[in-house]
N, C-alpha and C positions, 0 to 999 in steps of 0.2 A: 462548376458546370452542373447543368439541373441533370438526375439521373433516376428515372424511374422506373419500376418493373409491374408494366402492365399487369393485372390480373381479370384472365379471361370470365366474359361474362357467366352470369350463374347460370343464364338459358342453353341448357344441353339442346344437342341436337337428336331432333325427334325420334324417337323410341316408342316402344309399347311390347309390352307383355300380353300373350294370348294364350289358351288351348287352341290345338291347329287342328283344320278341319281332318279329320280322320275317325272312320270306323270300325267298331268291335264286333269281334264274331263269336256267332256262337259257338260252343261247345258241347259235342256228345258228351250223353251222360254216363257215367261211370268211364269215364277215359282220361288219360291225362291230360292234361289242360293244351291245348295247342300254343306252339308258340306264337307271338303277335306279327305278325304277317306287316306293318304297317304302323310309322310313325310318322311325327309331321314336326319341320320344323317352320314358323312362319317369319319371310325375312321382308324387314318392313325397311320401306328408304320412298321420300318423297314421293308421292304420287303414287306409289306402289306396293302391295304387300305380295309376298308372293311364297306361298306353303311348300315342304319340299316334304314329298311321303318316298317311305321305304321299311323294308322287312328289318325285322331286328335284325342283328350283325350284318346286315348291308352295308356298312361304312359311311352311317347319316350324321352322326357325330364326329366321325370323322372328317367327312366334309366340310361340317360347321366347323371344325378346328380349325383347317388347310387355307378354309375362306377366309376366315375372322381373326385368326391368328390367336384362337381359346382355347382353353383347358377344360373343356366337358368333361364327365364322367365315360368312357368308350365300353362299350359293354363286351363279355367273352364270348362265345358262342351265343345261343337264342335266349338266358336269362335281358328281361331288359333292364338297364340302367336309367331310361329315362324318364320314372316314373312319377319325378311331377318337371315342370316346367324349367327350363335351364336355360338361362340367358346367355348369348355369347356376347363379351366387346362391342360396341358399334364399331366401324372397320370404315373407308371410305374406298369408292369402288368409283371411278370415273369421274370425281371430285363430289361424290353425291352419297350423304351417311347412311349404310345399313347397316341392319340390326338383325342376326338370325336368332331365332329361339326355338329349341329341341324341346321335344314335349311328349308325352307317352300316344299312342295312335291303339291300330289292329290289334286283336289278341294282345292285350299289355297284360303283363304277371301281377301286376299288384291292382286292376280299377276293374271293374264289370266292366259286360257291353254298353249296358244300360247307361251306366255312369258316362263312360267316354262319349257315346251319342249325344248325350242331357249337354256336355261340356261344349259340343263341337255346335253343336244346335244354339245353344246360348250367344258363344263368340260371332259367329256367323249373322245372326238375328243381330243381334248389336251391331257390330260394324257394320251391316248392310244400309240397316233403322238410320243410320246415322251420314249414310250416303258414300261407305266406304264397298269394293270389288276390287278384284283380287285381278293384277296383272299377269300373273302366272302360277304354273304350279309344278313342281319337280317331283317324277315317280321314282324313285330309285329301287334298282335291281341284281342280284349279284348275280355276275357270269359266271363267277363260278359255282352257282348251284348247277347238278347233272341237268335237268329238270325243272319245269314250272309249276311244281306239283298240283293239288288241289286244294291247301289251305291260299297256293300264292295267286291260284288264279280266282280263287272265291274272294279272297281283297282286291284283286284288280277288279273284279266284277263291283265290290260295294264302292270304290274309288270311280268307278262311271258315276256311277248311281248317283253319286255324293258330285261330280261334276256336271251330267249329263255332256249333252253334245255341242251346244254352240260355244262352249268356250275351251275346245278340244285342241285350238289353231294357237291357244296357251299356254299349253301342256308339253313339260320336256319328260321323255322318256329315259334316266338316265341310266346307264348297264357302267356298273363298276369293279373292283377288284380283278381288273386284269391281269394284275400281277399274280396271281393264285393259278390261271392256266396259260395253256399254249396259247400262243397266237392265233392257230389255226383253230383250233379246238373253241376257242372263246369265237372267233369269226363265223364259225359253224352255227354255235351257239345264237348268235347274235341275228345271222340270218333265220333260223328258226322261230324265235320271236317274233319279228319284222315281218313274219308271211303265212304265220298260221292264223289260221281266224281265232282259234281259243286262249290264244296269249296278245300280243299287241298290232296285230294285221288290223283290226275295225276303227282302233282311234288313228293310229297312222293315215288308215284312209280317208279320213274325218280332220287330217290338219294337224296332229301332232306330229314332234318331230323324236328321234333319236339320236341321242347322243352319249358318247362314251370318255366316263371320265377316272383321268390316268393318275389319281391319288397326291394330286400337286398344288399348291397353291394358284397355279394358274392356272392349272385346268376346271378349278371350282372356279374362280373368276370369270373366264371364257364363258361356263356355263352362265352364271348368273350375269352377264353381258347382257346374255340374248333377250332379256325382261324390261332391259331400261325403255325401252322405247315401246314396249307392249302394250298395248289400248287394254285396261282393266274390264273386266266383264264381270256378272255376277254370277253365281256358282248355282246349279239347278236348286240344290237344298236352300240358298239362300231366297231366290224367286218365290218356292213352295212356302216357305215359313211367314216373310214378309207382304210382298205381292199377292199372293193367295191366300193368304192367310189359315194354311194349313198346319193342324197338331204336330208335334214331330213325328206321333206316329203313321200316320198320314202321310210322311213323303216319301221317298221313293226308294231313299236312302232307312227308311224307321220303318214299312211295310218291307222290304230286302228282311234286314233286322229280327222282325216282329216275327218273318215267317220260318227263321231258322228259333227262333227264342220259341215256340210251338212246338216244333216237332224235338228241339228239346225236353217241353214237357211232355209230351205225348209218349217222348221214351221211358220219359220217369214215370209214367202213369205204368209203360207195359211192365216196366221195372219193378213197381209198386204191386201189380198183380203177380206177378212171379211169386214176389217175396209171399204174399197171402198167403197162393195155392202152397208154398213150402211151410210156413207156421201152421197151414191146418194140417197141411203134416204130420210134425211135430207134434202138434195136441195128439192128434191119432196115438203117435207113437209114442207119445210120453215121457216125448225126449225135453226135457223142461230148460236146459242151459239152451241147446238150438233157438229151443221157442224165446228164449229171454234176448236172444243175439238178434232173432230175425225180429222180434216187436222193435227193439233199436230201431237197424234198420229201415225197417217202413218208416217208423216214428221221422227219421233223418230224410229220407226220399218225400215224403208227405212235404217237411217242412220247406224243403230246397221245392216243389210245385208251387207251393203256398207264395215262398218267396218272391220267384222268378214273377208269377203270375201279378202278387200286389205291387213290386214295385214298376212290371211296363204300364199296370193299369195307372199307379200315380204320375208317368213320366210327362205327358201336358202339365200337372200342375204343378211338380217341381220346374221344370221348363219355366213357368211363368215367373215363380217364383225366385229363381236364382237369375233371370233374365232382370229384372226386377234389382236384386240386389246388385248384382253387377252392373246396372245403370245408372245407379244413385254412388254406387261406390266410383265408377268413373265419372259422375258430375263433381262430386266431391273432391276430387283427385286436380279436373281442370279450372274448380276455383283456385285450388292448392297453387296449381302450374302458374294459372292468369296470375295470382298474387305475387309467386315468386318471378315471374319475368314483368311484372310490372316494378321489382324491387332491383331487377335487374337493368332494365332502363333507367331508373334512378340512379343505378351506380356508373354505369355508364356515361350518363349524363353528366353527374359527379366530378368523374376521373376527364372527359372532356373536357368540362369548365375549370378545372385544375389548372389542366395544361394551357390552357388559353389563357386563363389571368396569369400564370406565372408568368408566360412569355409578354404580355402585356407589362408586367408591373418590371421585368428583364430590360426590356424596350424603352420603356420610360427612364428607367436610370442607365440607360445606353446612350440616351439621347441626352440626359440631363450631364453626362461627364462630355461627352461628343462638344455640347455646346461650350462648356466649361472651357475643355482645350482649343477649340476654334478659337475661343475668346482671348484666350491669352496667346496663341499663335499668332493673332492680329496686331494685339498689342505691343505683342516682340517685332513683329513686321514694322509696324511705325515707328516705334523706338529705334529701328535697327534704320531704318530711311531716316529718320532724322540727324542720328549719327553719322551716316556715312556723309550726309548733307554737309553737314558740319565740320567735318573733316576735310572734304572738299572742296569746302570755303576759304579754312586755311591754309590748305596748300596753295592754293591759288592766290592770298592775300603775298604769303612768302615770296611767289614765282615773281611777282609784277615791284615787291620791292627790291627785288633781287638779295631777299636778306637769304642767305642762306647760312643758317643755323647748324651751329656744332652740337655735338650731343653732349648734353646738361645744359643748354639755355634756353629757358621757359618756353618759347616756340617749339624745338625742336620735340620738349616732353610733351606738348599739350598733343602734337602730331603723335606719338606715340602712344599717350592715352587713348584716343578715340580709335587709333587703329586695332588696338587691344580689346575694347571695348565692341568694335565692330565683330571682331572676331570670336568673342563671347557670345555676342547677341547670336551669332551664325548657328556655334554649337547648340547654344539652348532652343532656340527653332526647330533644329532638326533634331534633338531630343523629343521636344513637343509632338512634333508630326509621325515619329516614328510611336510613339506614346497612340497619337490618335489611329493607324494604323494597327496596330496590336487591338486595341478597343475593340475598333472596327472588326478584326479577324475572328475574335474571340465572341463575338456576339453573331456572326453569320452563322459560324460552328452552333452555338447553342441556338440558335431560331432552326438550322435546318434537323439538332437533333430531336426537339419539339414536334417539331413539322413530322418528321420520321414517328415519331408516338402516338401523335394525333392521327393518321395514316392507318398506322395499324390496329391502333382503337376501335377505327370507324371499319376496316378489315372485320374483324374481330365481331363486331357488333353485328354487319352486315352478313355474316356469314351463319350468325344463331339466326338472324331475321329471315334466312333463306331455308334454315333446316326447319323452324315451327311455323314458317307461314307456308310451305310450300303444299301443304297435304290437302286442308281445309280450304285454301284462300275463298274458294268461294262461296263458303258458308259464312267466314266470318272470322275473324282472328278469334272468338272466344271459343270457337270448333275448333281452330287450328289446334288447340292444346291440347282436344282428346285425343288422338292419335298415342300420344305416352300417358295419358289416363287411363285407358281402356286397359290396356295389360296392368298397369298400377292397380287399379283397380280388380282385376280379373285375378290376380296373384294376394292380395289380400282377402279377397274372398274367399279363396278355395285355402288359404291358411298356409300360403308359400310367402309371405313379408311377415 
């Protein structure tokens, strides 16, 4: 019996690596660094990608874990863990592949503001350029914070920014870690939210929704349900970049940005005068270690102005340029794909045509023994009708001479030959038949187990042809494959492959 173990095609189902849209805030000077208010995880499945932002220790990674069934990094308190791009599993969610990926966002402890803008501006440009918008986006919030303080509502304020308003009807508001407080106390919570205007009363009345999610695998699913059917839209940052063809400083989200990175340095400017007036001090008083302390100083405050100022001034042209490399890196990526699923249809093809000549070349000697034993079933048939002829010639010769023969005189054995004989012929007939029966058996068995291979080959086949055509189709099958280029692409560049 033919016995094979399909091996599933090389074409994965559609994937991509991204930075997720999220921004960095700035930070007062001389103070400790705020924690990141804001990260993004982007979860890409057919027709849809869909970012999901939230505060460090918010429970974003964990999310992604509940969902996807991964092992992310989970970070302890406000240090973050996710500070470069973290793939989860593809997972399949209502028969349809997604993919979430956790990525550093708001106030991240290891990237500037600068840097994560340049990142999310790049991504964004790129999948827009390319004809991709985003079906939804997930805010996440922990109820059990007292409060919405000021770093969480200045990131929900640059997360409009970076959304603006028509694609608010997108937007899940998700409040998590219920388990941390009361019932009542979270509900309290949760109404507060919902109905002030400085926390989430403007986007709710603008079409987003809220919802609360209970730390379970199926309460991340529930969530992310609500996306499948989402009419994608494109993100304000995205319009201002592409359509408008505005700097990233220039949008809404990089002027936001721009005007807190300002009054940053405007502190370190007052900061920088401070220190003066205290080193002329020093000279005065001839206090010469002060004076050695406080020239550091300035020297350090000078460089960090110098800093801030030359790298927002260079942020268009890295913009252009990492936009740049990140599009030749994801072209190069969907030659890669195209080759490899065109190497995969060849195997496919392959393994097909396997099964089908074998069950042909099965068939043929099914049919070549089939005829064999018909053949000689016929044969015993006539042989067998001629004998019984013949024997019932002689009885009849007997009857009409009325010879009736004792047993040992040549009549009486020749009746007992043929009867013998007949009776042979009987068994080996129905040996034959039962012979061509068993054949028969044993070849239905092996065509329907064929049949069953060939079935789930073409399963198998059709269901990679549905996860990499389904994104592009109407670009084009060789678009179809950026979808997992782009993040390929996007993670080699920034020096995560």
């Amino acid at each position: 019996m033919y016995d094979r173990t399909l091996s599933r095609s090389s074409m994965d189902s559609v994937v991509t690596l991204a930075p997720s849209p999220s921004l960095p805030s700035a930070r007062p000077a001389q103070s400790s660094r705020l924690s990141r208010d804001d990260e993004v995880i982007i979860a890409f499945v057919p027709s849809l990608i869909r970012p999901i932002m939230g505060a460090t220790g918010s429970g974003k990674s964990t999310f992604v874990n509940l969902a996807a069934g991964s092992n992310l990094a989970v970070g302890q308190g406000l240090q973050s863990c996710t500070s470069q791009v973290q793939l989860a599993p593809p997972f399949y969610l209502q028969g349809r592949p997604v993919t979430l990926i956790d990525t550093p966002g708001f106030d991240d402890t290891n990237t500037s503001d600068t840097d994560i803008l340049n990142h999310i501006a790049v991504f964004l440009a790129a999948t827009y350029e390319r004809g991709t918008t985003l079906a939804g986006i997930i805010y996440m919030h922990r109820i059990s914070d007292v409060r919405m303080g000021g770093v969480s509502r200045r990131n929900f304020k640059l997360f409009r920014e970076l959304c603006g308003t028509s694609v608010l009807s997108n937007v899940l508001l998700v409040t998590n870690m219920w388990g941390a407080v009361d019932p009542a106390v979270g509900a309290a919570r949760e109404a507060e939210l919902s109905s002030e205007d400085k926390f989430f009363k403007p986007v709710l009345d603008k079409g987003a929704r809220l919802r609360r999610h209970m730390n379970t695998a199926i309460s991340a699913h529930a969530i992310l349900q609500e996306f499948l059917d989402a009419k994608p839209a494109p993100l304000r940052i995205q319009r201002e970049l592409v359509d408008r063809g505005m700097s990233v400083s220039q949008t809404s989200a990089g002027v936001a940005i721009g005007r807190e990175l300002q009054q940053e340095i405007e502190q370190l400017r007052r900061d920088a005068q401070g220190v003066r007036a205290e080193l002329r001090a020093a000279e005065e008083n001839r206090d010469w270690e002060t004076k050695k302390e406080l020239e550091q100083e300035e020297k350090t405050l000078c460089e960090q102005i110098d800093g801030k100022e030359d790298k927002w001034k260079a942020l268009t042209k890295e913009f252009e340029r990492q936009k740049a490399e990140l599009q030749d890196a994801m072209d190069v990526n969907a030659e890669r794909l195209k080759r490899q699923a065109e190497r995969a249809e060849a195997k496919y093809q392959q393994e097909l045509n396997m099964l089908k000549e074998e069950l042909t070349q099965e068939e043929n000697i099914f049919r070549r023994k089939k005829k064999n034993i018909e053949s000689r079933i016929s044969n015993t048939e006539k042989t067998k009708t001629s004998v019984a002829a013949e024997l019932a010639g002689r009885k009849a010769d007997a009857a009409q001479a009325e010879d009736i023969q004792s047993e040992g005189t040549p009549g009486f054995t020749e009746i007992e030959r043929l009867s013998k004989l007949l009776g042979d012929l009987e068994v080996v007939m129905n040996g034959r038949k039962e012979n061509l029966r068993t054949l028969e058996e044993g070849f239905q068995a092996f065509e329907r187990d064929i049949h069953a291979q060939i079935k789930k080959l073409e399963e198998m086949h059709s269901q990679s042809q549905q996860q990499e055509g389904g994104f592009f189709a109407n670009i084009g099958w060789a678009t179809d494959m950026w979808l997992k280029a782009v993040g390929e692409g996007f993670l080699r560049f920034f020096g995560f492959m």
